[in-house]
C-alpha positions as CSV (number, residue, x, y, z in Angstrom):
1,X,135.9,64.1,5.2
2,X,134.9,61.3,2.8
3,X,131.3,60.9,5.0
4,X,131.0,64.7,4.6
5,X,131.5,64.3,0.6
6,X,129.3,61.7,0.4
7,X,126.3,63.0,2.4
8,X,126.7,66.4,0.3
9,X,126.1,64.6,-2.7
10,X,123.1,62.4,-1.6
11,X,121.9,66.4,-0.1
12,X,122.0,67.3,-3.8
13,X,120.6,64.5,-5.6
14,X,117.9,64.2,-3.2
15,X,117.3,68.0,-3.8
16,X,117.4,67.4,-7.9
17,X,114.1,64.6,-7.1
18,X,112.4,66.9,-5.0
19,X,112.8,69.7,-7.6
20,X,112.2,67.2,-10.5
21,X,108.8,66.5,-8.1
22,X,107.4,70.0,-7.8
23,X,107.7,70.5,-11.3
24,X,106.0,67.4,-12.1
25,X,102.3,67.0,-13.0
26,X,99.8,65.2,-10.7
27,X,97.9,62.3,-12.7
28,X,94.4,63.3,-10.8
29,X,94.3,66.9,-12.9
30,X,90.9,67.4,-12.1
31,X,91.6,71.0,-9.9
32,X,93.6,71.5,-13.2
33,X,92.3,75.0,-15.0
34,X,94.5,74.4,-18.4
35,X,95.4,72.1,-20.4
36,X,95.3,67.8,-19.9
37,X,98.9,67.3,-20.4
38,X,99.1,63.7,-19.1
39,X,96.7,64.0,-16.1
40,X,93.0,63.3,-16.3
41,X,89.8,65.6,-15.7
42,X,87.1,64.5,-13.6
43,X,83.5,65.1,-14.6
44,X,80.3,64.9,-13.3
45,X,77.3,63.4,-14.7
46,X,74.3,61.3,-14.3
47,X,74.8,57.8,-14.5
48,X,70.7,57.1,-14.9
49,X,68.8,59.2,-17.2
50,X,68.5,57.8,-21.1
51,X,69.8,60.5,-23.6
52,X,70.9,62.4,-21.4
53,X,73.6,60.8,-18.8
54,X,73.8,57.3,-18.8
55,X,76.4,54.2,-18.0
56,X,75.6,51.5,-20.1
57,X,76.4,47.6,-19.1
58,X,79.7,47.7,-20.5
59,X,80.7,50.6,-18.3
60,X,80.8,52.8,-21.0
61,X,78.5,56.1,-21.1
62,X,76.3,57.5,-23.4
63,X,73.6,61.0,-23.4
64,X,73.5,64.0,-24.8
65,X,75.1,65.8,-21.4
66,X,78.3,63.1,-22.1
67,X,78.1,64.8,-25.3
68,X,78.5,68.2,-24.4
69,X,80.9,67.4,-21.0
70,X,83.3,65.6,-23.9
71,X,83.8,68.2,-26.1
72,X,84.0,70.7,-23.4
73,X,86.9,68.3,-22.2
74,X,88.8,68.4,-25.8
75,X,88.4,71.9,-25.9
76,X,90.3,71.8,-22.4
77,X,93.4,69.7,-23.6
78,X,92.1,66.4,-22.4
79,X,91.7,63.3,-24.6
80,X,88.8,60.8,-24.4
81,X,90.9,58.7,-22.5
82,X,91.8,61.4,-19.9
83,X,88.1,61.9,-18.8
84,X,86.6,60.0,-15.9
85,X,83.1,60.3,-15.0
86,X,81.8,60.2,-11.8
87,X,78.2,60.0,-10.7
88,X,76.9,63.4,-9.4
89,X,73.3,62.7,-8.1
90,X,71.2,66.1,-7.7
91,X,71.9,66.6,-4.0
92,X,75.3,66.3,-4.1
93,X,76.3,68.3,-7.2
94,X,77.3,71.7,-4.8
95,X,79.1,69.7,-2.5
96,X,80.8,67.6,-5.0
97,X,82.4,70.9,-6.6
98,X,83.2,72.6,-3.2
99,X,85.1,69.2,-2.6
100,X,87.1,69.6,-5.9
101,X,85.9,65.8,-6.1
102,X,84.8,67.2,-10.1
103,X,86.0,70.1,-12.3
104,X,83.0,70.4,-13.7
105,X,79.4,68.9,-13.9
106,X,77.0,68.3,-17.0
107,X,73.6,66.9,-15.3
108,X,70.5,68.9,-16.2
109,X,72.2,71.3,-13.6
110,X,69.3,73.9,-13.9
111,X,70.8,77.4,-13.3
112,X,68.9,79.5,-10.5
113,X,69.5,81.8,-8.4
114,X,70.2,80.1,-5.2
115,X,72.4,77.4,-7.0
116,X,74.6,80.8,-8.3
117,X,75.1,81.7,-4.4
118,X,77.1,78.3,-4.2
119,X,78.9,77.7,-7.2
120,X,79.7,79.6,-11.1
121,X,77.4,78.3,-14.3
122,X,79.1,78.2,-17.3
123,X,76.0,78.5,-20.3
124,X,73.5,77.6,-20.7
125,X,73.7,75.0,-23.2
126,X,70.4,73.6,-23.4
127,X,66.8,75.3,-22.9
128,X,64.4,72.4,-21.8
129,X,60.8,72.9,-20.0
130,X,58.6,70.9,-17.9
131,X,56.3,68.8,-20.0
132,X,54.3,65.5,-20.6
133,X,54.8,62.1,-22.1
134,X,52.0,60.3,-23.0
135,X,51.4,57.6,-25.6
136,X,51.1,57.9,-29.1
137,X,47.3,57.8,-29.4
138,X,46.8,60.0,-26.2
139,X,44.4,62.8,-26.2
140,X,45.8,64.6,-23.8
141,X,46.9,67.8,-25.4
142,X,46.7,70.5,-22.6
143,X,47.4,70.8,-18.9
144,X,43.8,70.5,-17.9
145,X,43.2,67.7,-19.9
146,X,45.4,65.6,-16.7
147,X,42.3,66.9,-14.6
148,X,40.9,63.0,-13.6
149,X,43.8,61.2,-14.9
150,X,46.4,59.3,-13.5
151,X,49.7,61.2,-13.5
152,X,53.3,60.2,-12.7
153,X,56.4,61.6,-11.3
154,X,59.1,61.0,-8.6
155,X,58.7,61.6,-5.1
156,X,58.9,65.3,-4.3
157,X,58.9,66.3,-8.0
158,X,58.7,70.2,-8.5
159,X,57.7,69.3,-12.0
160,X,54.2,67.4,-10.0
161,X,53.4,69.9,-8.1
162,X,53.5,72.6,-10.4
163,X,51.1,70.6,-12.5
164,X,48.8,69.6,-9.4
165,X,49.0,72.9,-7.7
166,X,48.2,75.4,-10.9
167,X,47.7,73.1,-14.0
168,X,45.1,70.5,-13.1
169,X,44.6,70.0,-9.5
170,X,42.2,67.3,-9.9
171,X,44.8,65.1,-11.6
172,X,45.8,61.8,-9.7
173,X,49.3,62.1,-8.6
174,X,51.2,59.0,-8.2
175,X,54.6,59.6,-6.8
176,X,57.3,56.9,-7.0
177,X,61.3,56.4,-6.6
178,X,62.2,56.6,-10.4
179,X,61.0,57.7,-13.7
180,X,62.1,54.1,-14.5
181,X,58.8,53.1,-13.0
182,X,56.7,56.1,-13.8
183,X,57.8,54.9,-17.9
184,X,56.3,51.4,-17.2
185,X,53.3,52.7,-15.7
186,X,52.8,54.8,-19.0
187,X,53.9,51.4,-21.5
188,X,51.1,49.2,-18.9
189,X,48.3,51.9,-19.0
190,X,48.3,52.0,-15.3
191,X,49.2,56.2,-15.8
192,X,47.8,58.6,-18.3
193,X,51.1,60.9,-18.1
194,X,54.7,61.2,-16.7
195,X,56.1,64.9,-16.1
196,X,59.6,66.3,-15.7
197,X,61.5,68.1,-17.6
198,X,60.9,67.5,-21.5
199,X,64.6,66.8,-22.3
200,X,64.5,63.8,-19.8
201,X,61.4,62.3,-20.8
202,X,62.2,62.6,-24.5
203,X,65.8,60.5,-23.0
204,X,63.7,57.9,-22.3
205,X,61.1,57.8,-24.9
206,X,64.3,57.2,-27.3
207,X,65.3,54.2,-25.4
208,X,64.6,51.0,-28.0
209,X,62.1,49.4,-26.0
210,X,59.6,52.6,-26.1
211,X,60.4,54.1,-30.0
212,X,57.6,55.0,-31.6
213,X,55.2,54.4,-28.6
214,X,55.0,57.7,-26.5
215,X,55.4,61.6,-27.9
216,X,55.9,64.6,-26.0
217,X,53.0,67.1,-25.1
218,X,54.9,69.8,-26.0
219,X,53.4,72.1,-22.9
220,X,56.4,73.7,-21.8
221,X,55.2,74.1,-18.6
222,X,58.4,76.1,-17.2
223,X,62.0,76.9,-18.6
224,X,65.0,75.1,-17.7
225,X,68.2,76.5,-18.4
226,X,71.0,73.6,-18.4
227,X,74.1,75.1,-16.8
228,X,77.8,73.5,-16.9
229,X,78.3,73.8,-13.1
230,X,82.0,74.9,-11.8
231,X,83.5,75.5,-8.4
232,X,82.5,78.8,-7.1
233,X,84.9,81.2,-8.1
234,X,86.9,79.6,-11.2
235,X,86.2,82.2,-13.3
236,X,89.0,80.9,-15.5
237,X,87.1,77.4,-16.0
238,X,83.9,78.9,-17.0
239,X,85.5,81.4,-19.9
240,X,86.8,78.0,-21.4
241,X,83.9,76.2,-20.9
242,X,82.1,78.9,-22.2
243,X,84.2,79.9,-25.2
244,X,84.0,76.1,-25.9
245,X,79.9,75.6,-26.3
246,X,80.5,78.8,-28.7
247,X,82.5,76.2,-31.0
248,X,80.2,73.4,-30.1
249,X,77.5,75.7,-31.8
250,X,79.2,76.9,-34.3
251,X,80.5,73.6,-36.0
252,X,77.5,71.7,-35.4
253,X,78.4,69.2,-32.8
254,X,75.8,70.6,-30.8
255,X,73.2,69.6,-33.3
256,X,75.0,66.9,-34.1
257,X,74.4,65.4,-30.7
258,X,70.9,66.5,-29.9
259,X,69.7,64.4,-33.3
260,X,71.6,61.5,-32.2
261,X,70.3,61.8,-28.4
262,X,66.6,63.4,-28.5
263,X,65.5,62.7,-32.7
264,X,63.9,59.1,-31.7
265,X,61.7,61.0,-29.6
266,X,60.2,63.7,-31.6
267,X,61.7,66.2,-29.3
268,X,61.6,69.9,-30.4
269,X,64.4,71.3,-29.1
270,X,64.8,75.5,-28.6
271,X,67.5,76.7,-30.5
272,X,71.1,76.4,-29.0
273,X,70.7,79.3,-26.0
274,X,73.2,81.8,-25.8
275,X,75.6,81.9,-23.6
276,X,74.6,83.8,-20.8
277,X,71.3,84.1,-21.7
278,X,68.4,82.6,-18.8
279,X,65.0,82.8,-20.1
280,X,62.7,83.1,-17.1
């Protein structure tokens, strides 16, 4: 009888833990749709592009899409301290959110229509377009003007062959693995031009090194339309997220942080887009 007493009361502590358990938050929040609490959001960003997404030496991270993915994140219930950022590399951004491995990614995610079919935008939040960099002194003022020059970009670049294709076809493509390169080839005079999307070269025309050396062509070649990408189907996520750029607009972080991310460079930014809103 006292065996019997004893195992019924183990039965009902052990049923107050489990309880206690399923009530309980999980620290990784980052399938979480509400508030932080005390568990952490995961984010994806890039981890290499100046101004934009980048992790600095220290481990810390810095950019104008760090920017916007933090305030989205207060606007969610988390703290600064309850964001972790994880590297989201272009390939991998659909797969990353159809893994739950992020809640959300800020990454020059360009909304179009056959990224839609796999996961839900939130935004846009920034209107960038293909354009140049070119040096200070550069002459180079239209697309044709690249006709017999030496132009850079990465390896498979839309961005080149847009420009080699139906801008300036006799232009000398050099394609390499990083805009990294394609910058030093600009700074050494062994390329005329680098092309991509404006907001990333003015990212890296801010970096200390190169202020005051290059300037944008201001072509605006094609529109990008910076999306906050979100698992397909959290339509709950991208109402807050949404609802949250509003108020990054409205108070003037959003300006706040393109000054402090893009002014080095000269870059003209469009107007904060609104939400919902793709220009073709």
């Amino acid at each position: 009888m006292k065996l019997r007493k004893v195992t019924a009361a183990s039965a009902a502590v052990l049923a107050l833990s489990l309880a206690a358990t399923a009530c309980g938050g999980n620290d990784d929040d980052s399938s979480s749709s509400g508030s932080g609490g005390g568990g952490k959001v995961k984010v994806g960003i890039k981890y290499d592009q100046p101004g934009l997404g980048l992790k600095k030496p220290d481990g810390s991270f810095a950019g104008f899409d760090v920017d916007v993915a933090t305030y989205v994140a207060k606007e969610l219930g988390y703290k600064p301290d309850q964001i972790e950022f994880v590297e989201t590399k272009s390939a991998d951004r659909e797969n990353a959110l159809a893994r739950g491995d992020v809640k959300y990614i800020v990454a020059t995610y360009s909304i179009t229509d056959e990224r839609k079919q796999k996961v839900d935008f939130a935004g846009p939040y920034l209107l960038a377009h293909q354009d140049l960099l070119v040096k200070k002194d550069s002459k180079i003022s239209k697309g044709t003007d690249l006709n017999g020059k030496n132009l850079c970009s990465v390896t498979g670049s839309t961005s080149a062959q847009n420009v080699q294709k139906t801008i300036a076809p006799k232009a000398n493509l050099k394609q390499v693995s990083s805009y990294s390169e394609c910058i030093a080839g600009l700074q050494s005079g062994a390329v005329d031009a680098v092309t991509t999307d404006d907001s990333i070269l003015a990212g890296f025309a801010s970096q200390d090194q190169y202020k005051g050396k290059f300037k944008l062509a201001g072509l605006k070649l094609s529109n990008e339309n910076y999306g906050i990408g979100v698992k397909k189907g959290d339509t709950a996520t991208v109402d807050k997220i949404n609802k949250a750029l509003e108020k990054m607009v409205s108070d003037g972080s959003w300006q706040k942080a393109v000054d402090a991310n893009f002014g080095p460079a000269d870059y003209k930014t469009e107007p904060a887009p609104k939400i919902g809103q793709i220009v073709k």
